[in-house]
C-alpha positions in Angstrom: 124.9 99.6 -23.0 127.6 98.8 -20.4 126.6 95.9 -19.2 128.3 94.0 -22.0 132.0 95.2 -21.5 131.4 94.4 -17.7 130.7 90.9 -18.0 133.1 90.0 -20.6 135.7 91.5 -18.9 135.3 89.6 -15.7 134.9 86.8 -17.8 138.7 85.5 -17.3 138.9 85.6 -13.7 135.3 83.6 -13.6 136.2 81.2 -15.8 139.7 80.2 -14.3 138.5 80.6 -11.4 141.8 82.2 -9.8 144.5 84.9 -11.1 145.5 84.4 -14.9 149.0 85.9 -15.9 148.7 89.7 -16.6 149.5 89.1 -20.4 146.0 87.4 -20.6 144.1 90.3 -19.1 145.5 93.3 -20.8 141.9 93.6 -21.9 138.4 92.3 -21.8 139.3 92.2 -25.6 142.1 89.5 -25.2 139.4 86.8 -23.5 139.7 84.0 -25.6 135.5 83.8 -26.2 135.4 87.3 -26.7 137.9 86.5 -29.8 136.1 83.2 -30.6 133.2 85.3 -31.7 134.8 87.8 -33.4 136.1 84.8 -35.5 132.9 83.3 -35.8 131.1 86.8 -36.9 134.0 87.1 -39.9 133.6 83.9 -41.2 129.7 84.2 -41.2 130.2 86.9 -43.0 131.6 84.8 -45.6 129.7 81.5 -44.8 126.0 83.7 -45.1 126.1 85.0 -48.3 128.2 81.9 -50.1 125.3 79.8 -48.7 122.3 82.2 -50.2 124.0 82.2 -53.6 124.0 78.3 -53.7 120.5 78.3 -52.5 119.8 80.8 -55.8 121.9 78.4 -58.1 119.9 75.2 -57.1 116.6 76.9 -57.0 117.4 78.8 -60.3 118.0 75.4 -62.3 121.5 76.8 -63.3 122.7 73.3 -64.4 120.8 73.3 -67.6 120.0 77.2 -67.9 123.4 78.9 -66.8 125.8 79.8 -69.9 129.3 82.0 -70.2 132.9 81.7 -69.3 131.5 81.6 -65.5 129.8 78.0 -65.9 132.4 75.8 -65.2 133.3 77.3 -61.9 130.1 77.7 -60.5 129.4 74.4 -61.6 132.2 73.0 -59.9 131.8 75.3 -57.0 127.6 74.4 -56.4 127.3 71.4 -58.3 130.0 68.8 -58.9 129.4 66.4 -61.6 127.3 64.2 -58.2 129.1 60.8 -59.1 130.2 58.6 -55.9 131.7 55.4 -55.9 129.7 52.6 -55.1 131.9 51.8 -52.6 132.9 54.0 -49.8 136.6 53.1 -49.4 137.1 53.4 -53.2 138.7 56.7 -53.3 138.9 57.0 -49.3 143.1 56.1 -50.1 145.0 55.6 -52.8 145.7 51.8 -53.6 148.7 50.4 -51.4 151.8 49.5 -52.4 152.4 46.0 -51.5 155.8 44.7 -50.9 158.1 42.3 -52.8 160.0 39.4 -51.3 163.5 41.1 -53.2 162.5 44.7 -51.6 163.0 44.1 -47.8 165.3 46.4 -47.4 163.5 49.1 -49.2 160.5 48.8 -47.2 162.4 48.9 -43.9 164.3 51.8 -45.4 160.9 53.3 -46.1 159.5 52.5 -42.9 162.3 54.3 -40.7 161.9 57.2 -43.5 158.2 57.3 -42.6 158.7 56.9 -39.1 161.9 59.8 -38.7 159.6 61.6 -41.1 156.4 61.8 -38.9 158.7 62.0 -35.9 160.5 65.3 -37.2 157.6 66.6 -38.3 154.8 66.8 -35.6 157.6 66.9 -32.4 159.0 69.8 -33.8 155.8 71.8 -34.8 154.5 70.4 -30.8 157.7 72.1 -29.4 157.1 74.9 -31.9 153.3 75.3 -30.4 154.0 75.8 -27.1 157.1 78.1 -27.7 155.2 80.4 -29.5 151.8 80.6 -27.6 153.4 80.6 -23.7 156.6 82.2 -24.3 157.4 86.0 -25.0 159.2 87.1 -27.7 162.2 90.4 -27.6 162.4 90.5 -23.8 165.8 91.9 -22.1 166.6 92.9 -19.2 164.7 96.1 -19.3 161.7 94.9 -21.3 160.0 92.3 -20.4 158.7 91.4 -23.9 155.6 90.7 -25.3 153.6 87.5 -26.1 151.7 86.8 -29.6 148.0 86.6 -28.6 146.6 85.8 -32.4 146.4 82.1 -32.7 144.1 82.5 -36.1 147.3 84.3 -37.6 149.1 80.7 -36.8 146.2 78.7 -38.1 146.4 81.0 -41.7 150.1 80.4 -41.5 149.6 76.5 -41.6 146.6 76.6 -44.1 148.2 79.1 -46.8 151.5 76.6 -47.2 149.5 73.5 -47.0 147.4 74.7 -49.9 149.9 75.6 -51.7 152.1 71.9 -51.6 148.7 70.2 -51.9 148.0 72.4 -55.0 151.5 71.3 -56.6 151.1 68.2 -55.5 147.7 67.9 -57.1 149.2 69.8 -59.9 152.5 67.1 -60.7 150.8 63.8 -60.1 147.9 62.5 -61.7 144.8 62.7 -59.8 141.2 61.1 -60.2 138.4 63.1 -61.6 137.1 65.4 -59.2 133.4 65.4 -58.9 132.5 66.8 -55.2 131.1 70.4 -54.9 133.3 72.3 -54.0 131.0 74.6 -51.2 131.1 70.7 -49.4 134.7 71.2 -48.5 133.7 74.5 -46.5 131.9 72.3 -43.5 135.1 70.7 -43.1 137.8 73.8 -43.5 135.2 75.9 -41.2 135.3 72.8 -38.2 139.1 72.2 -39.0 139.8 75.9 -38.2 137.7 76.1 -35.3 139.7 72.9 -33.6 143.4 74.5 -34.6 142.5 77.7 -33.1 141.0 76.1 -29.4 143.6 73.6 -29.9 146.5 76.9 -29.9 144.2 79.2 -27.3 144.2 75.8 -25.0 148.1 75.9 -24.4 147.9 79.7 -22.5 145.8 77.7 -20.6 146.7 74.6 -19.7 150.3 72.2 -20.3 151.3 71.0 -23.1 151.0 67.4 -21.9 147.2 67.6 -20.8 146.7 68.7 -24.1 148.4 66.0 -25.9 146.5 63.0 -23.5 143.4 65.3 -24.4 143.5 64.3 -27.8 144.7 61.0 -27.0 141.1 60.6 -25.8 139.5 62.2 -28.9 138.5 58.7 -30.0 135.1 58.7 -27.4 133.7 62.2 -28.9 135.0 60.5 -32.4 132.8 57.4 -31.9 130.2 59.7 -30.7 130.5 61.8 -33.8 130.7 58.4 -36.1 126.9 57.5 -34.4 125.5 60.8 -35.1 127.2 62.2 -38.9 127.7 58.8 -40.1 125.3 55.7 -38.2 128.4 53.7 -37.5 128.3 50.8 -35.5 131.3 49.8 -32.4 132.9 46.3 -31.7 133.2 45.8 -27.7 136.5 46.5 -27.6 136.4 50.0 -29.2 134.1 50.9 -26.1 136.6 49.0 -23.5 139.3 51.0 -24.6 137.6 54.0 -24.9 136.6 53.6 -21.2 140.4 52.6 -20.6 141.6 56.1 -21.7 139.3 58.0 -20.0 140.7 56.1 -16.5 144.1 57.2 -17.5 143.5 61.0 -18.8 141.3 61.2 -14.9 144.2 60.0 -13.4 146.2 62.6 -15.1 144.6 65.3 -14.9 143.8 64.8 -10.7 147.1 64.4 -10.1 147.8 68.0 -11.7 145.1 69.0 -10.1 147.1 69.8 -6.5 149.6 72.0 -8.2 148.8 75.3 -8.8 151.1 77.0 -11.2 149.9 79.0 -14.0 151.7 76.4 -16.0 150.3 72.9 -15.0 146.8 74.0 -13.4 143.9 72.9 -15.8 141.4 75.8 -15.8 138.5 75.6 -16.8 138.9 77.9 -19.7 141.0 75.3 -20.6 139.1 72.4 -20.8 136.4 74.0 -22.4 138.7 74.8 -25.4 139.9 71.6 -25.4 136.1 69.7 -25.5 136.1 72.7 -28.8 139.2 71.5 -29.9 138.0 67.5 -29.9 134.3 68.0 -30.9 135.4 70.6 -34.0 138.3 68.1 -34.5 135.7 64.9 -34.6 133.3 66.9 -36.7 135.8 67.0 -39.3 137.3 63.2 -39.2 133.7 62.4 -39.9 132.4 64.9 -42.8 135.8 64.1 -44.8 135.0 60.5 -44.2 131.4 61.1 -45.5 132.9 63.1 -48.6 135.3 60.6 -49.7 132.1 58.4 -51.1 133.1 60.7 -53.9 136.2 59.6 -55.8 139.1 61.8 -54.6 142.7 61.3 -53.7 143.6 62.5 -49.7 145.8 65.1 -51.1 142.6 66.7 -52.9 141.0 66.9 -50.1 144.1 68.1 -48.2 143.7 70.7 -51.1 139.6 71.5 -50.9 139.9 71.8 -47.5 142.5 74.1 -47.1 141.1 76.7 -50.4 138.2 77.2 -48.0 140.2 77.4 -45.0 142.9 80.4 -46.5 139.5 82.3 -47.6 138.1 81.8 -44.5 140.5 83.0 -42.2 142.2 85.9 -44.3 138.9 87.3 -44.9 138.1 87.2 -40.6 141.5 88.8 -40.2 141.3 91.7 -42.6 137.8 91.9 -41.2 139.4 92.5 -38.0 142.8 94.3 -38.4 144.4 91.2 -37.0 146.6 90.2 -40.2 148.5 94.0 -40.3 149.3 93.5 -36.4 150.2 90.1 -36.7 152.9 91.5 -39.6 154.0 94.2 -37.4 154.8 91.4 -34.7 156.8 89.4 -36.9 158.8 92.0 -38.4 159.2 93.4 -34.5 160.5 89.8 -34.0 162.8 87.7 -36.2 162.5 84.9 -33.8 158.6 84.7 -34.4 159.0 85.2 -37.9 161.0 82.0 -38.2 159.3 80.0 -35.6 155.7 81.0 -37.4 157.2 79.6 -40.4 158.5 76.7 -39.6 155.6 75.6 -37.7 153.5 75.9 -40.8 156.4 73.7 -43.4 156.2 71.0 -40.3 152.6 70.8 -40.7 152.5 71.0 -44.4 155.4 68.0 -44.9 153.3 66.4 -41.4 150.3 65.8 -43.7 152.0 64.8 -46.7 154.1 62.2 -44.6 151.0 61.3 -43.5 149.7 60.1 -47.0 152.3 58.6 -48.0 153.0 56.7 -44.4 149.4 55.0 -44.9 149.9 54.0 -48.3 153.1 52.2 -48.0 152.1 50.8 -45.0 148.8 50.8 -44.0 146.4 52.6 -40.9 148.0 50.4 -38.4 151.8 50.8 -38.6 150.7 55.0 -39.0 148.9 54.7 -36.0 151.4 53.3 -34.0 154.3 55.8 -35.1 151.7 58.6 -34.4 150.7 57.2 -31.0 154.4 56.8 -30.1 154.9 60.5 -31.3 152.8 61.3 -28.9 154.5 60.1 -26.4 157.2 61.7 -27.1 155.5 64.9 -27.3 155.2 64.7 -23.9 158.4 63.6 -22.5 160.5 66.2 -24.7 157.8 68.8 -23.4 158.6 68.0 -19.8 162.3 67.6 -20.6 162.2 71.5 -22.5 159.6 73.4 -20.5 160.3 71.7 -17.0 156.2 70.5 -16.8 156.1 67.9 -13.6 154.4 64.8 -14.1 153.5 62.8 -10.5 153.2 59.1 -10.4 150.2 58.7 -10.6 149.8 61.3 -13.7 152.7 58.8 -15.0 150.7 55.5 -14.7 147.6 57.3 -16.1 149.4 58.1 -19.5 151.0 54.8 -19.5 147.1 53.2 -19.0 146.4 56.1 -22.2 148.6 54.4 -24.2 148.3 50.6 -23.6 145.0 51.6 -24.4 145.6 53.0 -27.9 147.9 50.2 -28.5 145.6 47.7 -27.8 143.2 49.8 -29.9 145.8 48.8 -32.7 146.0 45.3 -32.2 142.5 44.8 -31.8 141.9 46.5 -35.2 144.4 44.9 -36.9 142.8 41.5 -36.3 139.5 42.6 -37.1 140.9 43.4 -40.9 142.4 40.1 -41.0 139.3 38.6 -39.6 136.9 40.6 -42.3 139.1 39.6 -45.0 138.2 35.5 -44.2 134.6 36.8 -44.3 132.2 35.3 -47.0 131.1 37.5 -49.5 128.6 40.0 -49.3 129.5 40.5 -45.5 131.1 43.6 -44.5 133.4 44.5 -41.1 131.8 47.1 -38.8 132.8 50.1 -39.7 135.8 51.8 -37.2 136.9 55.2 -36.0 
């Protein structure tokens, strides 16, 4: 009976492998897989019982026996109306606007709109990540303070506003006919919360900058993925680059390696939340691209993904107790309360820059602002919470990013290369 509360509480110290900071051993209760399966239990609780009552819809024949006012939800909900395009990339984006030779200066105003946009956006809510899950909040000098240990309250924070714009959204502007079940969206919400919360738990952990090359190098599990949800197929260069930024994040991450602060060290608790964060994260990429063969829009998906994902984690934390304790913190601490809030409107106006960046301009030029974000991520880290970078950790991000930029550029001419391409061909298919 006591063997269980033994072992998970000298979990931390086996896992790191040396002395974590007293905040993160309060408690057996406050190891991060301890809480990963508390999580996991309260959204089985939900997942279990939604998936017996689809089971007894489809086995019922409720599509041509079922009548009432509850119909159309459960159809929509188990059913769909089953119509995808014929074409996968029919609804994968709304149709691009292409530019006018009298509009040049509109579509460079756009483009730095885009670009200040994305910029704005995601370096704010990075700075905003790490300030709230490795600082503490309400210390003096007399009280030291106290850190916020819930990352799930964070990722309910971001899903519950980005629901709500996607639903106006959807709700103002004309949309196509929706005919996906709606229980589909759940394998993506349930994946996309799993990577958020690793991806938060990894910063008390590890720096902010291992994190960011960390999902630099998501495109390898990604391709993985692609082979095993979706049978794609990888031009040379994909696996060249590939190789080329897993060189550079090695170089980064032995260079930390010698310095061991509680701040730069990579722990192993941390890298195995981070290989959560990129597998849940490519796990996601994939489904959505296998559920836009129906015909939606991105921001109804934005929108079916994050229903499931609210319902999801409310119900874990009022399963748990977590979402009283998590008020009580942020009316304890103004600070949180605004930093928790404007983490969740940068991720919210993040995605929806994100639509709109791709279909003005296209995958390419997004990817390139994105990449360059990145790197900016890191430097203003650095710059903000005083992370060291060696040379050699230097020259590894630099070979990291002449990787995804060549990643780019090789893309871009395969398009324009597929596009010269007799008919009946098709490109292979990319991350």
């Amino acid at each position: 009976r006591f063997c269980l509360p033994l072992v998970l509480a000298s979990l931390p110290t086996m896992a790191t492998g040396e002395e974590i900071a007293p905040a993160l051993q309060d408690s057996w209760g406050d190891f991060w897989l301890f809480r990963f399966f508390v999580n996991a239990a309260g959204y089985a609780s939900i997942v279990v019982p939604g998936f017996l009552l689809i089971q007894y819809f489809k086995r019922r024949n409720y599509l041509e026996t079922g009548r009432g006012i509850c119909f159309p939800v459960i159809k929509s909900c188990v059913f769909g109306s089953e119509v995808k395009s014929v074409h996968q990339d029919d609804g994968s984006l709304p149709p691009r606007a292409e530019p006018t030779e009298s509009s040049t200066a509109r579509q460079v105003f756009k483009l730095l709109f885009c670009a200040a946009g994305l910029q704005a956006s995601y370096l704010t809510w990075g700075v905003l990540q790490e300030r709230v899950m490795t600082r503490t909040y309400g210390a003096t000098e007399t009280d030291p303070g106290e850190k916020f240990k819930d990352s799930q309250f964070l990722v309910f924070m971001n899903r519950i506003l980005a629901f709500t714009v996607a639903g106006l959204y959807c709700a103002l502007t004309k949309q196509p006919r929706h005919g996906a079940p709606m229980y589909k969206y759940s394998f993506a919400s349930l994946s996309n919360i799993l990577s958020s919360w690793c991806q938060y738990e990894a910063l008390k952990y590890i720096s902010f900058p291992t994190q960011v090359l960390a999902k630099a190098s998501k495109v390898i599990p990604v391709m993985m993925m692609g082979k095993l949800v979706s049978r794609k197929s990888y031009e040379y260069w994909e696996y060249l680059t590939a190789a080329l930024i897993s060189v550079g994040v090695s170089m980064f991450l032995l260079s930390s390696a010698p310095n061991r602060t509680v701040s730069t060290v990579t722990t192993f608790s941390g890298i195995v939340l981070l290989a959560g964060y990129i597998i849940f994260d490519s796990f996601t990429s994939n489904w959505q691209d296998a559920l836009f063969t129906y015909k939606m829009s991105p921001v109804q998906m934005m929108f079916g993904v994050n229903v499931f994902s609210c319902l999801f984690t409310v119900g874990s934390l009022l399963e748990q107790g977590a979402l009283l304790e998590s008020l009580r913190f942020m009316a304890r601490h103004s600070e949180f309360t605004a930093h928790a809030v404007l983490l969740s409107v940068c991720s919210a106006c993040g995605q929806l820059f994100i639509f709109y960046t791709i279909n003005q301009f296209g995958a390419a030029v997004f990817t390139i602002i994105m990449t360059l974000r990145q790197a900016f991520a890191i430097l203003l880290s650095c710059l903000i919470y005083g992370h060291t970078v060696t040379v050699v950790g230097g020259l590894g991000i630099a070979v990291v990013f002449m990787a995804l930029f060549l990643r780019v550029y090789a893309r871009s001419r395969m398009k324009k290369r597929s596009k010269k391409l007799p008919l009946g061909e098709t490109p292979v298919q990319k991350v």
